[in-house]
C-alpha positions as CSV (number, residue, x, y, z in Angstrom):
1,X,-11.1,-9.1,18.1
2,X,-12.3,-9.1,14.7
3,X,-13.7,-5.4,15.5
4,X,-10.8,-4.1,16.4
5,X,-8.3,-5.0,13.7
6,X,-10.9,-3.4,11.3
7,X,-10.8,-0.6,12.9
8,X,-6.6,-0.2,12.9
9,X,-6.3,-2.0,9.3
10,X,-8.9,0.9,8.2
11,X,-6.9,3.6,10.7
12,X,-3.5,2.5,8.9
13,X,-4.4,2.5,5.7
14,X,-6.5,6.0,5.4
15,X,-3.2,8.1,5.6
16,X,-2.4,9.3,2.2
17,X,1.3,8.6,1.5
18,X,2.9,6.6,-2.2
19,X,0.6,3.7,-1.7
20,X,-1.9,6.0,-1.8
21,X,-0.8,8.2,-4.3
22,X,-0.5,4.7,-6.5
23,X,-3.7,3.5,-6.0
24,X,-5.5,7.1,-7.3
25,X,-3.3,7.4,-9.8
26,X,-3.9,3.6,-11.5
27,X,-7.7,3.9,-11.0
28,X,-7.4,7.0,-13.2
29,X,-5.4,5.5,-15.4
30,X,-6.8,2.0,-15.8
31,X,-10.1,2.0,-13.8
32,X,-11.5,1.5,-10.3
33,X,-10.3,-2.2,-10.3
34,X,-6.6,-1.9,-11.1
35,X,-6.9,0.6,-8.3
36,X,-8.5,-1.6,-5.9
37,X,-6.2,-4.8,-6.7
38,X,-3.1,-2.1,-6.3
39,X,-4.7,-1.3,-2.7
40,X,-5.2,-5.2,-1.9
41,X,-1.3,-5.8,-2.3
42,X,-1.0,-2.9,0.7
43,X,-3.7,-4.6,2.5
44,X,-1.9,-7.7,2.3
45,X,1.4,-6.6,3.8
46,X,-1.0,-5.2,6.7
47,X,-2.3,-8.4,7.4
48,X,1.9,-9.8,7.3
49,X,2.9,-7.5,9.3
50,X,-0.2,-8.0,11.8
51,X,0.6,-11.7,11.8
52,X,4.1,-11.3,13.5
53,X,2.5,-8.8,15.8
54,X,-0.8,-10.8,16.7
55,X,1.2,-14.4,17.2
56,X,4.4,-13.2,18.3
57,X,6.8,-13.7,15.5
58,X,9.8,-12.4,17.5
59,X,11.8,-14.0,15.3
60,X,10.8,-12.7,12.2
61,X,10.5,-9.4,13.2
62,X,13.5,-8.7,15.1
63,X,15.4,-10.0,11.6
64,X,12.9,-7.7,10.0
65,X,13.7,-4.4,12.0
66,X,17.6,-5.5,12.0
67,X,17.1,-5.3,7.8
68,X,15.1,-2.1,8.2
69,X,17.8,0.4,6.8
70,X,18.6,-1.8,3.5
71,X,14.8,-2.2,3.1
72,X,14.8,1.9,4.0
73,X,16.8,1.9,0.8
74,X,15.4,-0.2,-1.9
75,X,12.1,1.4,-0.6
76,X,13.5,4.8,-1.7
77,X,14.7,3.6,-4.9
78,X,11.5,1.7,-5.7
79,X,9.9,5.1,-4.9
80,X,11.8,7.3,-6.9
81,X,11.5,4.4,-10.0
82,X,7.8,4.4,-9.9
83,X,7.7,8.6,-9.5
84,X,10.3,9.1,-13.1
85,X,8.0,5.9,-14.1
86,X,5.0,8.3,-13.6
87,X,6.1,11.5,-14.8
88,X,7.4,10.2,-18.0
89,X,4.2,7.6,-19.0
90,X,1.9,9.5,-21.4
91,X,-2.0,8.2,-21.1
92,X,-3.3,6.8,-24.4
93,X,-7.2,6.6,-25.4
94,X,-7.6,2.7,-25.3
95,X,-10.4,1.5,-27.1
96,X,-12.6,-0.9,-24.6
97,X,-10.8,-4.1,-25.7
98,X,-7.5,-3.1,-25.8
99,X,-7.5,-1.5,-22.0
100,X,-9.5,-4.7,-20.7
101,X,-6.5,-6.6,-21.8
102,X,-3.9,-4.4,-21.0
103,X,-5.1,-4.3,-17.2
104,X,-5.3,-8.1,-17.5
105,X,-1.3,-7.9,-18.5
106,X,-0.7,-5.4,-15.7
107,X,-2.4,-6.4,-12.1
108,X,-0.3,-8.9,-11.1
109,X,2.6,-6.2,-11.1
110,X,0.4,-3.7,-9.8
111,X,-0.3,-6.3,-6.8
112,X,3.3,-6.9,-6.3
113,X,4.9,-3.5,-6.1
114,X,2.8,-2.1,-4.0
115,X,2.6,-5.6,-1.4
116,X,6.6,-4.9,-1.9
117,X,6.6,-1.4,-1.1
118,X,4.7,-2.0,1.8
119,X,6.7,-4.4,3.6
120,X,10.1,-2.3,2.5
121,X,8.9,-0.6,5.7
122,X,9.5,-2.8,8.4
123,X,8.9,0.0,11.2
124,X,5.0,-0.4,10.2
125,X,5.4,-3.6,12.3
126,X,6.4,-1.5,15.4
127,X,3.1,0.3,15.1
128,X,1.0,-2.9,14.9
129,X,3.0,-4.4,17.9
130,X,2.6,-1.1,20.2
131,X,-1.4,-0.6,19.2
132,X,-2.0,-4.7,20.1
133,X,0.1,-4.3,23.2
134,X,-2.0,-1.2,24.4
135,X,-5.1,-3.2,23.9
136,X,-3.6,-6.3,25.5
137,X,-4.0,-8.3,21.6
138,X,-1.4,-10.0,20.1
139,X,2.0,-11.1,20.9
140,X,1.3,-14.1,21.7
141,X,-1.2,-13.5,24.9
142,X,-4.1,-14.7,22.9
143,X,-6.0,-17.7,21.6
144,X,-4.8,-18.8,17.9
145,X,-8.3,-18.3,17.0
146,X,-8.3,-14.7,18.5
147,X,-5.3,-14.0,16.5
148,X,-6.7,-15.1,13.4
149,X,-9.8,-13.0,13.7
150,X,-7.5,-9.9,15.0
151,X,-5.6,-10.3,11.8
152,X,-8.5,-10.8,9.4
153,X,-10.2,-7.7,10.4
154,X,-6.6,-6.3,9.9
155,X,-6.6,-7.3,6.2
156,X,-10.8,-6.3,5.9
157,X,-10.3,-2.9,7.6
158,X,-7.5,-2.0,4.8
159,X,-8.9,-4.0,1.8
160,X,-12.0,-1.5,2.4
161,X,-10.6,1.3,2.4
162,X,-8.5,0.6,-0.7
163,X,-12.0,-0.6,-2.3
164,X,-13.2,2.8,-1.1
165,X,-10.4,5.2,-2.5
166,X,-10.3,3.5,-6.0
167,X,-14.4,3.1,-6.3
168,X,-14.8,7.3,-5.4
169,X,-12.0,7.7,-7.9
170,X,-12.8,5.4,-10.4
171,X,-16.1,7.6,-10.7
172,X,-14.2,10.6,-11.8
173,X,-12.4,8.5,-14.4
174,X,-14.8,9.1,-16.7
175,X,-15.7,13.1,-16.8
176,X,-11.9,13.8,-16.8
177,X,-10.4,15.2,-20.0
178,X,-6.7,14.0,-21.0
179,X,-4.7,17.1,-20.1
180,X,-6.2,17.0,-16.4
181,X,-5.2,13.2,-16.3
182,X,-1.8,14.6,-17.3
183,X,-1.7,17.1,-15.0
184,X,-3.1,14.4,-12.1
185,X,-0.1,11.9,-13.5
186,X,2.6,14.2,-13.4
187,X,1.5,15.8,-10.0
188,X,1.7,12.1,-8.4
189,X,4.9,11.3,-10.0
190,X,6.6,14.7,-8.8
191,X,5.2,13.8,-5.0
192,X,6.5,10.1,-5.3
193,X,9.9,11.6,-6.5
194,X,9.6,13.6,-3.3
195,X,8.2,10.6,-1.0
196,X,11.2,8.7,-2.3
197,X,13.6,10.9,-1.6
198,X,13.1,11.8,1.4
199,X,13.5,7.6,2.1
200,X,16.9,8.1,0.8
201,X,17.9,11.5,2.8
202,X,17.0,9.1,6.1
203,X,19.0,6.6,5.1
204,X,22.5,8.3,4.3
205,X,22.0,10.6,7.0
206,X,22.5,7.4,9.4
């Protein structure tokens, strides 16, 4: 059980999409942890989201998916607030001290916005629901214990592959020059813009 939520907490999580583009972006800009803690507030709305699938939260999901086009829209917004955040945030040379407390200052937002974004998507829960019924895991056909241990490896899976992303691009931190970490910021806030609004052209073309 354990097994296989690794496996589809890694498998979800490996698409590149915002979360993604978030996570590369703040280990650039504030190192490989910031990056990682970023990623762990993704891997936490994994494990959420694989909770109500693995123990049959009908209830909470079903209120969920009924909320799905409002969260559709602050989803968007959020997006297209964190793209015009991007492209207009201008990378200062920190001396040691100074960016070791300004990342102190900074990961419990980083955390929350991207745990936030995550959930704004309620669908994901549809894909967690469909995968456990294929392999006849979760709602509510297995032991407690099973379920736990289906949802840990959940939360594992995609915690490692956050670790992953920000460690590979935390190591390229340091031989970039500032007009390439410009050029990296301003392409990520141009493709959030676009990941954003795309959120919104869904939602008022229903």
């Amino acid at each position: 059980m354990f097994t296989q939520g690794f496996l589809f907490g890694l498998a979800i999580a490996a698409p590149v999409g915002p979360i993604g583009l978030l996570c590369i972006q703040r280990s650039l800009n504030h190192g490989r942890f910031a990056g990682f803690i970023s990623g762990l507030g993704a891997a936490t709305a994994d494990a959420l989201y694989g909770s109500m699938a693995a123990f049959g939260l009908s209830m909470v999901t079903g209120f969920l998916l009924a909320q799905q086009e409002w969260l559709q829209l602050g989803g968007g917004l959020f997006i297209v607030y964190l793209g015009l955040r991007t492209l207009l945030a201008q990378r200062t040379l920190l001396s040691q001290r100074d960016a070791q407390l300004d990342g102190q200052t900074k990961l419990a937002g980083m955390y929350t916005s991207t745990l936030l974004l995550t959930l704004s998507n309620p669908v994901t829960i549809l894909s967690f629901t469909a995968v456990f019924a294929g392999f006849g895991l979760g709602s509510g056909a297995q032991s407690p214990g099973g379920a736990a241990a289906l949802v840990l490896g959940v939360f594992t899976g995609s915690a490692l592959w956050w670790f992953t992303l920000s460690a590979l691009v935390g190591l390229l931190r340091g031989r970039l020059q500032t007009p390439a970490l410009r050029l990296i910021n301003r392409t990520a806030g141009v493709m959030l813009l676009l990941f954003g609004m795309a959120l919104l052209w869904r939602y008022f073309q229903h």
